[in-house]
N, C-alpha and C positions, 0 to 999 in steps of 0.2 A: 272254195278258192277257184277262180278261174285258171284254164288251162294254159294261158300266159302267163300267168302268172305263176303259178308250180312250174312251169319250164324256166323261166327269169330269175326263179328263187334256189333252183336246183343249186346244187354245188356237191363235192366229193369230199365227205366229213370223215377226217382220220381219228379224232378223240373221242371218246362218248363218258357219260354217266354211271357205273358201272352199279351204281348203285339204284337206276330207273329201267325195272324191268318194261318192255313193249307187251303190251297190250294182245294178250291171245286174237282182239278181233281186229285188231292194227294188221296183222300178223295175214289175218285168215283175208280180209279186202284187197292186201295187197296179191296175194298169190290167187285172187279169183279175177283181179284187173288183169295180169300176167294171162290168165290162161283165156284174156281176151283179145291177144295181140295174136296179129293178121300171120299165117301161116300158106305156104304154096299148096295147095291140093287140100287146104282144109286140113291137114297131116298133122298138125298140133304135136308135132315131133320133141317135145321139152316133158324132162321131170327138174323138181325142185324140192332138194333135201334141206329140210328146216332144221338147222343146230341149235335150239334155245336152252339149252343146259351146260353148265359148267362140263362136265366132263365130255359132254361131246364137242363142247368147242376145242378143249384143250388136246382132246384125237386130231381135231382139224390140226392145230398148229403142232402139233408133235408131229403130226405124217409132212407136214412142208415146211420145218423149221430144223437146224442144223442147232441139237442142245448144246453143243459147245462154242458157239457162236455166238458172242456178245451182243444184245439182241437191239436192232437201231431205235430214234423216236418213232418212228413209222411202225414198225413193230410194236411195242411199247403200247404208241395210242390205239393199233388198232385190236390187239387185247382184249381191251376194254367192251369192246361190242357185245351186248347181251345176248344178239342175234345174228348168227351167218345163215346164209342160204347158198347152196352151190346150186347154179343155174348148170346143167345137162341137157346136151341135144343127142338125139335119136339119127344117124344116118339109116339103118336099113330099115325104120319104120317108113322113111320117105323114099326108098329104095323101091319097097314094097306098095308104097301106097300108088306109086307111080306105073308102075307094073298090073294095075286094076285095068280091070276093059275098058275104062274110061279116059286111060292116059296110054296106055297099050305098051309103055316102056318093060317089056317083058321079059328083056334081060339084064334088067335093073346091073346098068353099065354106070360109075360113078362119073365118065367122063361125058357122060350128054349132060350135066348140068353146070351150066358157064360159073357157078361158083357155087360154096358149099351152103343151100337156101337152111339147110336143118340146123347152123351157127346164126345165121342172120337172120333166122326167126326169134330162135333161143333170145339172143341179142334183144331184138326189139322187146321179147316179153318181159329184159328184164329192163329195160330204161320204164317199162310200165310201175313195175314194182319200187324204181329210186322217184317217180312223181307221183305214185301213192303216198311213199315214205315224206316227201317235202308238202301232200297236202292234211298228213294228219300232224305235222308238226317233227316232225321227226327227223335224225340223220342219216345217211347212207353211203358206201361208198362199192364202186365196182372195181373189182383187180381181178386180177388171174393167179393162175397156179403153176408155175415150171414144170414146161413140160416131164421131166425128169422125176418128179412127185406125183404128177396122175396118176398114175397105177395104185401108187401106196393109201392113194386120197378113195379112190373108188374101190379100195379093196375095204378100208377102214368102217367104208360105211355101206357094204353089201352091194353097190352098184355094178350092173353085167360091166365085164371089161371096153366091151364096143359104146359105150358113151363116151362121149365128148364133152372135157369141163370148160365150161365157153367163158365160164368167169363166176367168182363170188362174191354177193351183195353184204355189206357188215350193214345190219340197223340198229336202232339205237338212238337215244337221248343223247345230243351232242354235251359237250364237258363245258360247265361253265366259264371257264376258260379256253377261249376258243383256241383251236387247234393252228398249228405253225400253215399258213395258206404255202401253197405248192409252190415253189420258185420256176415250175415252170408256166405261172401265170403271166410271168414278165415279157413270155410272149404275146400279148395282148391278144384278144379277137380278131378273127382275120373279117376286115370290114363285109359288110353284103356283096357291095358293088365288083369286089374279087375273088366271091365263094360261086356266084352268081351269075350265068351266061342267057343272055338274050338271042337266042336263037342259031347262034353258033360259039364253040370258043373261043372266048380272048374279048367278044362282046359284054360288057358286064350289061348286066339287070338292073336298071334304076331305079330308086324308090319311090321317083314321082311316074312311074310307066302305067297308063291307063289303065 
């Protein structure tokens, strides 16, 4: 599949198959595309904890789900997912890595960095791993975790307390009946010509621009 095309076909799959396990090497390509996406200093600052057993999935939703809470469709379909992955970023690996003779940030100060790059790496590795998921055939979806439940969620599954849960991937064989699409679709795409500035703001970019 081309890479327009797995971008085109992406979408955020809430239902799955619960009865089509993913593929240990579905599994293992996607998290080796992941550990190919672009990092500041080379820092590769990201772990990725693979949930593909019932009982570890069901710690994930136990540690972020309120058991007396009548549980909504969203819940419900995403259940279902044969496979979570919690994407974690590393701040004081890039703290540290920056503090090398090479970068000489040597009092690895969190404020010299205009935004937090070890979230917005994490980030990019994991839209690697939802257009792995859409070019082997398969669903995905990216959400987060309340802040208020990290702790319980990194404790469940051994993770040092200083990671950062940037968000979790569900994969999975979408439900043959396809899943309620997101009402916040209704917003449509925001066109090119207004995402898109031609050399200053408020210029759009055109599509016929040489």
């Amino acid at each position: 599949m081309e890479l327009s095309e797995a971008v085109r076909a992406r979408r955020m799959v809430r239902s799955y198959d619960p009865d089509r396990p993913v593929p240990g090497e579905a599994i293992t390509r996607a998290l080796d595309l992941a550990g190919r996406a672009p990092s500041a200093g080379f820092t590769q600052g990201w772990d990725f904890v693979v949930l593909s057993t019932s009982p570890q999935r069901e710690l994930f939703w136990a540690s972020t789900t309120d058991p007396h809470a009548s549980p909504d469709p969203w819940l419900q379909g995403m259940r279902t997912a044969p496979v979570l992955v919690l994407c974690l970023s590393d701040p004081q690996r890039y703290l540290d890595r920056y503090a090398e003779d090479d970068k000489g940030w040597h009092d690895r100060d969190e404020e010299r960095w205009p935004v937090p790059y070890w979230d917005v790496d994490t980030g990019m590795a994991a839209l690697l791993i939802l257009l792995s998921a859409v070019d082997d055939g398969l669903g995905a979806c990216f959400f987060g975790v309340p802040p208020a439940d990290r702790l319980a969620v990194l404790t469940a599954f051994g993770a040092p307390e200083d990671r950062r849960i940037v968000g979790v991937i569900s994969l999975g064989y979408p439900a043959q009946e396809p899943d309620r699409r997101s009402p916040s679709l209704r917003r449509g795409r925001r066109p090119l010509g207004e995402i898109a500035h031609d050399g200053r703001f408020g210029v759009p970019w055109l599509p016929t621009h040489p």
